[in-house]
Wavefront OBJ file of the C-alpha trace (Angstrom):
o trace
v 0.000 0.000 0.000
v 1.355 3.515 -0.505
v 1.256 6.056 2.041
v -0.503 9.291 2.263
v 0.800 11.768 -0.301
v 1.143 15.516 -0.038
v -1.756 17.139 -1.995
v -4.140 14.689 -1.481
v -7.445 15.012 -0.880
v -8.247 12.304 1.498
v -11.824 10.469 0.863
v -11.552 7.061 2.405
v -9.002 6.481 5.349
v -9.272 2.490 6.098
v -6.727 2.298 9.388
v -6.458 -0.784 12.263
v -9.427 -2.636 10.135
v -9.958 -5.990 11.739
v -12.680 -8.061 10.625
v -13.845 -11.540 12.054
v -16.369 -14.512 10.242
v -17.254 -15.842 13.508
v -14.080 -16.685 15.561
v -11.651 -17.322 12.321
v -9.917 -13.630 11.909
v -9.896 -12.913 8.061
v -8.988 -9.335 7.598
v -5.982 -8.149 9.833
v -4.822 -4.667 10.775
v -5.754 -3.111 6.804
v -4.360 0.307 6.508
v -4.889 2.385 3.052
v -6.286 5.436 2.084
v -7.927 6.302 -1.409
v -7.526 9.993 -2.203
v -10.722 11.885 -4.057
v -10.791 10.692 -7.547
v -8.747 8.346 -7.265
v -9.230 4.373 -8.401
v -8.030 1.546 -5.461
v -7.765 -2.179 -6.486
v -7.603 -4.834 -3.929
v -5.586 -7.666 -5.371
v -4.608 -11.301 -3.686
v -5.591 -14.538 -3.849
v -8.466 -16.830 -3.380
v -9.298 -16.606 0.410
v -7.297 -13.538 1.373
v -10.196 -11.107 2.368
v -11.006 -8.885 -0.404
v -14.767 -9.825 -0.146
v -14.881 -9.615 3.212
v -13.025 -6.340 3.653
v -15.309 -4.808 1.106
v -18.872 -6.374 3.215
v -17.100 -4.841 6.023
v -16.864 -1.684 4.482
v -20.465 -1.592 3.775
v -21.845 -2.958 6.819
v -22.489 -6.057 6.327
v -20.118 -7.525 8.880
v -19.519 -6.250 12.045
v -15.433 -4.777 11.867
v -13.062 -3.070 14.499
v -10.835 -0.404 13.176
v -11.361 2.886 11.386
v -13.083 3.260 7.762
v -13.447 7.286 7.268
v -15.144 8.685 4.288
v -15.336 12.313 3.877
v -14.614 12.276 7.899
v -17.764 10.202 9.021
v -16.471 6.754 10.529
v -18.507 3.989 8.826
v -17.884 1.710 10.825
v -20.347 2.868 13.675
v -22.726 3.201 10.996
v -25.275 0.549 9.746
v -25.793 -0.467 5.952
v -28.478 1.782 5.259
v -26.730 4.754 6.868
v -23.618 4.318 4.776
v -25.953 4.366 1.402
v -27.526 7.716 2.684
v -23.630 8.960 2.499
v -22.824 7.833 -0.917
v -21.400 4.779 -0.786
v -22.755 1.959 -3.288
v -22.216 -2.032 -3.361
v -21.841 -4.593 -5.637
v -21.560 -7.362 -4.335
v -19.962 -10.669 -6.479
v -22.773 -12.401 -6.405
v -25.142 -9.719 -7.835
v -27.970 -10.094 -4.791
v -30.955 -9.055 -7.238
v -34.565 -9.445 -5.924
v -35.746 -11.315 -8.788
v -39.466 -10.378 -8.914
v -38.388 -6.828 -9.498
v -38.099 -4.952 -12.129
v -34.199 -4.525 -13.584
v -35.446 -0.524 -12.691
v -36.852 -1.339 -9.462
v -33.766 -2.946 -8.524
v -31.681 -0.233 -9.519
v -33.800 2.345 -7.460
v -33.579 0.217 -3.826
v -30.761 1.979 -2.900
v -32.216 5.320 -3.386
v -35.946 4.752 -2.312
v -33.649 3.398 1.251
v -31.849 6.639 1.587
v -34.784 8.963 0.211
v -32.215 10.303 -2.823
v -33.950 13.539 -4.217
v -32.171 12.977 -7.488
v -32.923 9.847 -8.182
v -35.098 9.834 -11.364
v -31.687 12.229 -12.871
v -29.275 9.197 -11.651
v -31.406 6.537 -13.258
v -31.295 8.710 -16.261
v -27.694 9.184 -15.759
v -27.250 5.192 -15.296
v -29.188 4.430 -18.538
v -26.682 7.490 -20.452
v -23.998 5.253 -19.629
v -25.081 1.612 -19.813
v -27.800 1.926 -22.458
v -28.034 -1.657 -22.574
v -29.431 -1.632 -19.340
v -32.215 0.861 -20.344
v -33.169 -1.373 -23.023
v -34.529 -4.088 -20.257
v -35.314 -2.001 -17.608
v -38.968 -3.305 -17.340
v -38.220 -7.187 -17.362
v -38.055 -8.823 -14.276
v -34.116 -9.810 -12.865
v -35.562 -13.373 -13.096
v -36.046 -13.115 -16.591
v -32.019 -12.023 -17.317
v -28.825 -13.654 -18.153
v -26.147 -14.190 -15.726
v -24.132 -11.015 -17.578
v -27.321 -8.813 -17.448
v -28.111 -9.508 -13.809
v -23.911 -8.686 -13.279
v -24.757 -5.224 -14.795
v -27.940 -4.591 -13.114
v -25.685 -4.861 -10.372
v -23.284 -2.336 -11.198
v -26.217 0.083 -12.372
v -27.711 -0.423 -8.609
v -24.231 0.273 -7.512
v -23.759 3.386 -9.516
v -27.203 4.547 -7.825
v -26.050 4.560 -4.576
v -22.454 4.981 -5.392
v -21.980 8.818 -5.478
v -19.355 9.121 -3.144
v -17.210 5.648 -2.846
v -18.108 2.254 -4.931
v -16.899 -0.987 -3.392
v -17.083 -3.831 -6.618
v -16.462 -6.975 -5.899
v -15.102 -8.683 -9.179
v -17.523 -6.525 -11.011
v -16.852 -7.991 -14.487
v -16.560 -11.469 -13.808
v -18.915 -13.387 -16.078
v -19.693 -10.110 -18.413
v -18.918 -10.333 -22.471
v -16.506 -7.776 -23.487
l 1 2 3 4 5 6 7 8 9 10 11 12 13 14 15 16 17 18 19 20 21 22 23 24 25 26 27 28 29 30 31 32 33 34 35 36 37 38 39 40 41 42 43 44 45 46 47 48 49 50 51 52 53 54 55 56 57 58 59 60 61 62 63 64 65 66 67 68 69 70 71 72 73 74 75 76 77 78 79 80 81 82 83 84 85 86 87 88 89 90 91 92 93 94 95 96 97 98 99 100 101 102 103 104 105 106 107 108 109 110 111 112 113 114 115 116 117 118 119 120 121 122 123 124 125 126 127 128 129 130 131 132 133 134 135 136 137 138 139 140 141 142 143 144 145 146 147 148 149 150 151 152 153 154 155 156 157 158 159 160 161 162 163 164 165 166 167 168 169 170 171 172 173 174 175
C-alpha cells in the first residue's frame, strides 16, 4: 500500500481494520487510504479477504478499526446509513430481488436513503449503460447471468456517489 501523499485530498481512510467470520480472523490490521478521484484495487488470492473487507466496508459484517469517508467513521454506521452517504455495493454475487423490475432494482438503494435525485441518476445510469435501459422493465428473473452482473453495477452506480466498493464486477460479463 502507498502512504498518504502531499496534496491529497483524502476520501476514504481504512486504518487498524480488523474483521472476524465468527471466531476465524480474516482481515488483519488493513491500513490504506484512497484519495478523491482516485481508483483503489484490492488484489490477492483466493481466500485472502477482499470480499470480506469490502462487506465490512459496507456494513455487512460487524469490523473493528477505522473506515473514514469524507470524515464520518462507517464503521459505527449501519448499511443503510452508509448508502444515505454515498457509498454503493456490488456485491460478487449480484444479490438481485428477482421479482423486481431490472429498474426497481436499480432504485432500492435510493428509495432506502430517500435520494432527491434519483429519477436524474437513473437517467444518468441508462446514459452510460444503455443496454441496461433497453430491459429495464423485465423482471431480474427473466435475465442472463451477464445482465443480472450489470444490473448490479447500475444499482451500484445509484447509490455509489461518493465511494463504490465492486467486488469482481466484471466477472462473467462479455466484453
Amino acid at each position: 500500500m502507498r502512504l498518504r501523499g502531499r496534496g491529497v485530498s483524502l476520501m476514504l481512510e481504512v486504518a487498524g481494520l480488523n474483521v472476524s467470520i465468527g471466531t476465524v480472523p480474516i482481515v488483519h490490521d488493513a491500513n490504506f487510504f484512497v484519495g478523491e478521484g482516485e481508483f483503489c484495487g484490492l488484489i490477492g488470492r483466493n481466500g485472502a479477504g477482499k470480499t470480506t473487507l469490502l462487506r465490512a466496508l459496507m456494513g455487512a459484517l460487524p469490523a473493528k478499526g477505522r473506515a473514514v469517508l469524507d470524515g464520518t467513521d462507517l464503521i459505527s454506521l449501519p448499511s443503510y446509513r452508509r448508502v444515505d452517504k454515498g457509498v454503493g455495493y456490488m456485491p460478487e454475487d449480484r444479490r438481485l430481488v428477482p421479482e423486481f423490475t431490472v429498474e426497481e432494482n436499480i432504485m432500492l438503494p435510493a428509495w432506502a436513503a430517500s435520494m432527491g435525485d434519483a429519477p436524474e441518476r437513473l437517467k444518468w445510469i441508462f446514459g452510460i449503460m444503455p443496454e441496461v435501459e433497453r430491459f429495464r422493465s423485465r423482471r431480474a428473473l427473466e435475465l442472463s447471468g451477464g445482465q443480472q452482473k450489470m444490473v448490479a453495477l447500475a444499482r451500484a452506480l445509484m447509490a455509489g456517489r461518493r465511494l463504490l466498493l465492486l467486488d469482481e464486477p466484471f466477472e462473467g460479463l462479455a466484453p
